[in-house]
C-alpha positions in Angstrom: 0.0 0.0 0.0 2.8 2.1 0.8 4.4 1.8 -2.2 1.1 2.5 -4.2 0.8 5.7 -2.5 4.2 6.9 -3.3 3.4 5.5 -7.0 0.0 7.7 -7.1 1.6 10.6 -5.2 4.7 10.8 -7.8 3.1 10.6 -11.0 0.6 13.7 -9.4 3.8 15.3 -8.7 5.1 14.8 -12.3 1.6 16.0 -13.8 2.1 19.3 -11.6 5.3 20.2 -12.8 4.8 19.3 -16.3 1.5 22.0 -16.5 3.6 24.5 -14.4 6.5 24.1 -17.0 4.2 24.8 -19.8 2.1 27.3 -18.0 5.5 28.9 -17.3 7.2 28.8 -21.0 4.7 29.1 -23.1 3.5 32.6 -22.5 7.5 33.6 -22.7 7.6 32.3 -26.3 6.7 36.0 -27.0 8.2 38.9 -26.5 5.6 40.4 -24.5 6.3 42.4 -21.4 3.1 42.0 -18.9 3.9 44.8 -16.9 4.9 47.1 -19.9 1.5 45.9 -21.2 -0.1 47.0 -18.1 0.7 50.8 -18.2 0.5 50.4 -21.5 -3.2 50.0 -21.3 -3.7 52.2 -18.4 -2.5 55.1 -20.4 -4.6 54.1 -23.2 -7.6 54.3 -20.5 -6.6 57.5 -19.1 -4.9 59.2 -22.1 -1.3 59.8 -19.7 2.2 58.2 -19.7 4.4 59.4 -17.5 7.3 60.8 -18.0 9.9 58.1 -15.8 7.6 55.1 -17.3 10.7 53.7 -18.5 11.9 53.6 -14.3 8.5 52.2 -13.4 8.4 49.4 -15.4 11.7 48.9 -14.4 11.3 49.2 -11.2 8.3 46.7 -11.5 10.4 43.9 -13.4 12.6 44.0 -10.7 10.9 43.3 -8.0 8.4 40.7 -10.5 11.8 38.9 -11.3 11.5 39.8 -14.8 15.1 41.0 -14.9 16.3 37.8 -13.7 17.9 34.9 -16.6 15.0 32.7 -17.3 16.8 29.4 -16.0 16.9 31.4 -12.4 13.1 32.5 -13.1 12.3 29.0 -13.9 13.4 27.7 -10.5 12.1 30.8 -8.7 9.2 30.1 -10.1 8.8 26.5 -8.8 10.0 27.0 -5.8 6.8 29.6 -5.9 4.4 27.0 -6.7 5.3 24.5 -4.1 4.2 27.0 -1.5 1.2 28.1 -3.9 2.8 31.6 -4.1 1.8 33.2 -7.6 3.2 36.3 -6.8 1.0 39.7 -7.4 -1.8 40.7 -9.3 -0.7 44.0 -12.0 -4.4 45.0 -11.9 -5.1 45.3 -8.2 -1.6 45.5 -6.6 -0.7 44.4 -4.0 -3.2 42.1 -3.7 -1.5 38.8 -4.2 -3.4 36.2 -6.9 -3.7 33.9 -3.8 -6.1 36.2 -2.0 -7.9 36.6 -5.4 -8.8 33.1 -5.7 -9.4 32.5 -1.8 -12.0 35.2 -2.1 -13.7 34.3 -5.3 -13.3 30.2 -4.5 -16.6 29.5 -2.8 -18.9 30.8 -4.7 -17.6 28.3 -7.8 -17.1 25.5 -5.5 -20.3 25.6 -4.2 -21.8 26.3 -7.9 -19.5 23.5 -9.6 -20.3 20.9 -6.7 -24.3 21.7 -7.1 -24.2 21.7 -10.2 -22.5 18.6 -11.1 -23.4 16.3 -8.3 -26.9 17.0 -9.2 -26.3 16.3 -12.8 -24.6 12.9 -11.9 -27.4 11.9 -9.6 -30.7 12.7 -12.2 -28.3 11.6 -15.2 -27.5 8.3 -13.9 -30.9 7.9 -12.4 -32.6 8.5 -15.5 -29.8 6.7 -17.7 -30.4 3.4 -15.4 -34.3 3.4 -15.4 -33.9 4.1 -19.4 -32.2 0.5 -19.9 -33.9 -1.3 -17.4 -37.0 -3.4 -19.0 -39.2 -3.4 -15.9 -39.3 0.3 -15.7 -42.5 1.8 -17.3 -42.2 3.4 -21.0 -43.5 6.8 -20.2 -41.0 6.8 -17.4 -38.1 5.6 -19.8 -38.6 8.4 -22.4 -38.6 11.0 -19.3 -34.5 11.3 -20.5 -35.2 12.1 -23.9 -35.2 16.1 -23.3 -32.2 16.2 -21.4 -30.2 14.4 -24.4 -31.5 16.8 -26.8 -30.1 19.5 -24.4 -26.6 17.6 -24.9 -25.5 19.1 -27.7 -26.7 23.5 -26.3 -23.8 25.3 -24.8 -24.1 25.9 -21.4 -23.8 29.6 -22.2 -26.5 29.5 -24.2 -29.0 28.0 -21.5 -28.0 30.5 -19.6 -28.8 33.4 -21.7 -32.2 31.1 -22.7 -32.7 31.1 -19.3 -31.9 34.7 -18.4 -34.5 36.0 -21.1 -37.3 33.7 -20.4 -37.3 33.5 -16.7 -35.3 36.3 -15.6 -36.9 38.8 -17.9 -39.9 37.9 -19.3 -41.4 35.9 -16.3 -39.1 37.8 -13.8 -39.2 34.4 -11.8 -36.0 34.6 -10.6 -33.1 37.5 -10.2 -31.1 38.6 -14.2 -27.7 38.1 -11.9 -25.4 38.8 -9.1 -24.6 36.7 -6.2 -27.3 38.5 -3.7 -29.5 41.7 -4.1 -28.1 45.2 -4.1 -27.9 46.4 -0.3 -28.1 43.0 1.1 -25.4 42.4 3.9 -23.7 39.0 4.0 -25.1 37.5 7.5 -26.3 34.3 8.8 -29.9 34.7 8.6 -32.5 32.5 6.6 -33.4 35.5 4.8 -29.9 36.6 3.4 -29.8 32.6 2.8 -32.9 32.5 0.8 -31.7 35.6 -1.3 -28.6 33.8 -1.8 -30.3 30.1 -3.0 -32.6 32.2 -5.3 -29.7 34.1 -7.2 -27.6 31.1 -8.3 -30.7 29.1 -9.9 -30.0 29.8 -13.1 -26.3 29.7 -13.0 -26.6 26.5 -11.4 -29.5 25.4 -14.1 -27.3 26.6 -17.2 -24.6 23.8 -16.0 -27.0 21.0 -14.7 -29.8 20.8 -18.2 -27.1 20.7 -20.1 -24.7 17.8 -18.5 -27.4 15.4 -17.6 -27.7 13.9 -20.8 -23.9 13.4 -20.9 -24.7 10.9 -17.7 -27.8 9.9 -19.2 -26.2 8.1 -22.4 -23.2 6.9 -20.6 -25.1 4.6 -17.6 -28.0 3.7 -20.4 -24.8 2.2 -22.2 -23.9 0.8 -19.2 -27.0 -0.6 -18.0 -27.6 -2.3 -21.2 -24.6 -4.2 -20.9 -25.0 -5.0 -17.0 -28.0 -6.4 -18.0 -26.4 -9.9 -19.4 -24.1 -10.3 -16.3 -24.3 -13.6 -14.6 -25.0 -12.4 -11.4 -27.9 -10.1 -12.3 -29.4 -13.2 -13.9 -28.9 -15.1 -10.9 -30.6 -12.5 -8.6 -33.4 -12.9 -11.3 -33.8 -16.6 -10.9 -33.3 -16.6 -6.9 -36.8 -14.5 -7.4 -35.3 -11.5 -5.9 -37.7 -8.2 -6.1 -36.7 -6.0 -9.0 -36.5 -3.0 -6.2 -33.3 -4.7 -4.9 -32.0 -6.4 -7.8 -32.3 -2.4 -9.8 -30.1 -0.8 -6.8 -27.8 -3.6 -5.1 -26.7 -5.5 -8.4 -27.9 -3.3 -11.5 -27.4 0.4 -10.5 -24.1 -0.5 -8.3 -22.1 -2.4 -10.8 -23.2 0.2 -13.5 -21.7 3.5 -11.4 -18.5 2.2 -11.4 -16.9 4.1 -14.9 -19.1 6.8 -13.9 -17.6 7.5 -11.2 -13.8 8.2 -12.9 -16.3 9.7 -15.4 -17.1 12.5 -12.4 -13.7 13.4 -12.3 -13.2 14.0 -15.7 -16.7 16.3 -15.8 -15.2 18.5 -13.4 -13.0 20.0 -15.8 -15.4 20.4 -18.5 -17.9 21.8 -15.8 -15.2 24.0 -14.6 -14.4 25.6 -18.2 -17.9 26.2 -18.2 -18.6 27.7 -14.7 -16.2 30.0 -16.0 -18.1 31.2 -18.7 -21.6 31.1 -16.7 -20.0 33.2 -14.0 -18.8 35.8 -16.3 -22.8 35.7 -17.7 -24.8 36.1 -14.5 -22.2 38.3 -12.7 -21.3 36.1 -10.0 -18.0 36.7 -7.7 -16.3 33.5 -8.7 -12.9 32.5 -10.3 -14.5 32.9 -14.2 -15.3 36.2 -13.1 -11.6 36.6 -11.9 -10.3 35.3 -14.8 -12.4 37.4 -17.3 -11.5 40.4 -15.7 -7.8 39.8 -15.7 -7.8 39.1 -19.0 -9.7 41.7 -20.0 -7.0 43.8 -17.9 -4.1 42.0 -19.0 -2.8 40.6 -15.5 -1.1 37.8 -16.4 -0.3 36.5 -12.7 -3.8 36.5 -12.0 -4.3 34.1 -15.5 -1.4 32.1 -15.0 -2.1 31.5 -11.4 -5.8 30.4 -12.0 -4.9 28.3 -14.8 -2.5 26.5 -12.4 -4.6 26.6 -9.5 -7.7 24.6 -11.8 -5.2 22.2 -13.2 -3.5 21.3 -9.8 -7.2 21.0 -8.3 -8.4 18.4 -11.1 -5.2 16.3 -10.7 -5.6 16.0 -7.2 -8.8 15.2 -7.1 -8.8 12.1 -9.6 -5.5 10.8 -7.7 -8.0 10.7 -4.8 -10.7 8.7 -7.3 -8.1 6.8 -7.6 -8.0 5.5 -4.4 -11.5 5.4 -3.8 -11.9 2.9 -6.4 -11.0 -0.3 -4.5 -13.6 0.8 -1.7 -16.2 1.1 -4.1 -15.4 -2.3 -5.9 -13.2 -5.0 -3.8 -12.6 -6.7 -6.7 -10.6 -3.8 -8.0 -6.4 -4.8 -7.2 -4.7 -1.2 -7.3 -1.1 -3.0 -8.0 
């Protein structure tokens, strides 16, 4: 076991350093400055340049490291994501790109999590009762919408959803994580607020991924249904209640489950995007903004931050596997 976990642990090591590499060298293939960029657009914005610009940025590169050889970057720069330090954001110095994302992380963990636990619980559900023959027709065809939904961007839902129920039916709130001149405070009714504003963001990911699930587990189902042991369950006259959960539905979840670590980084691309849409304080709002703004820190340091998040988490799926299924040998 011991020497599985060191395994596990040093190819996730290897996958982090080979993203940092290229996150690091690939934006250095160009010649662009992101400090010089910086004033650069800020004098564009206000219409002045001062005179010692050439100081400033200067000044700036120095204490970025961008003055330093680029082999001596390189390992400063490793050494800076070992201790998840991704130095300063240009755009709203000196807040550092750490406290960035630990202010903006909640709100998409808690959207990402909603959103695609509840798609992987409806989507299997319905993807499971659309193989099994005992389950009633109407109730079979029930997933039929949400595969035709497969195919619609999430962004797209989301303005779809905006218009129709936002605006037209004025249902729910257009955007924003809370209404204007609401205080953050433990109270039901701040609570409430909060659970009614990220509806649609949290719809816009969900209709859109269930029929993902939806085909995969129907695939799935179909071919549990030939297994030996869900034959035998059959003929020992077990009721079709225990025999859909404890042999069908059980044996079925296991590729879905690697399956749910994989989503989260499709989901994640997406949050991004839905963010951005409805306004919400999130890391895709973060993101735009510092690209919009040039801040390259703030991009690189996301980037990073998302990829070392995903890789962790299916090293953990990884281990979880052999409790899920004993007759899984991680070897």
């Amino acid at each position: 076991m011991i020497s599985l976990i060191l395994r596990r642990l040093g190819f996730l090591m290897l996958i982090i350093w080979s993203a940092s590499t290229i996150i690091f060298f690939i934006p250095r293939l160009s010649s662009v400055n992101p400090v010089r960029e910086r004033f650069a657009e800020l004098s564009r914005l206000t219409g002045y340049a001062p005179d010692d610009l050439e100081k400033i940025v200067q000044s700036f590169n120095k204490q970025f490291g961008l003055d330093l050889p680029l082999w001596q970057q390189y390992i400063d720069y490793l050494g800076n994501v070992i201790t998840l330090d991704f130095g300063y954001s240009l755009n709203r110095y000196p807040t550092t790109v750490v406290e960035l994302i630990a202010q903006s992380l909640p709100w998409t963990i808690g959207l990402i999590l909603f959103a695609t636990i509840l798609s992987f619980i409806i989507g299997n559900l319905l993807g499971a009762v659309a193989a099994w023959p005992r389950a009633p027709r109407w109730l079979r065809n029930t997933a039929l919408p949400f595969v035709l939904l497969m195919g619609v961007p999430p962004v797209l839902v989301g303005v779809l959803l905006l218009f129709f129920v936002g605006f037209q039916l004025k249902f729910l709130p257009l955007g924003g994580a809370y209404s204007i001149g609401l205080l953050p405070e433990m109270s039901w009714s701040f609570a409430l607020d909060l659970l009614r504003h990220q509806i649609l963001p949290a719809l816009s990911l969900v209709l859109g991924s269930i029929g993902g699930w939806v085909l995969t587990m129907r695939g799935m189902g179909i071919t549990i249904q030939g297994e030996d042991y869900v034959n035998f369950a059959e003929h020992k006259g077990l009721s079709g209640h225990r025999i859909f959960f404890d042999y069908y539905l059980r044996n079925a979840m296991l590729p879905q489950v690697t399956a749910f670590g994989l989503a989260l980084g499709t989901v994640v691309t997406s949050a991004i995007i839905v963010e951005g849409l409805f306004a919400l304080p999130g890391v895709g709002t973060v993101l735009i903004n510092a690209i919009r703004a040039n801040d390259f820190p703030v991009i690189y340091g996301i980037v990073l931050f998302i990829t070392i998040s995903i890789a962790v988490i299916m090293t953990l799926l990884e281990f979880l596997y052999p409790l899920l299924d004993p007759r899984i040998n991680n070897e």
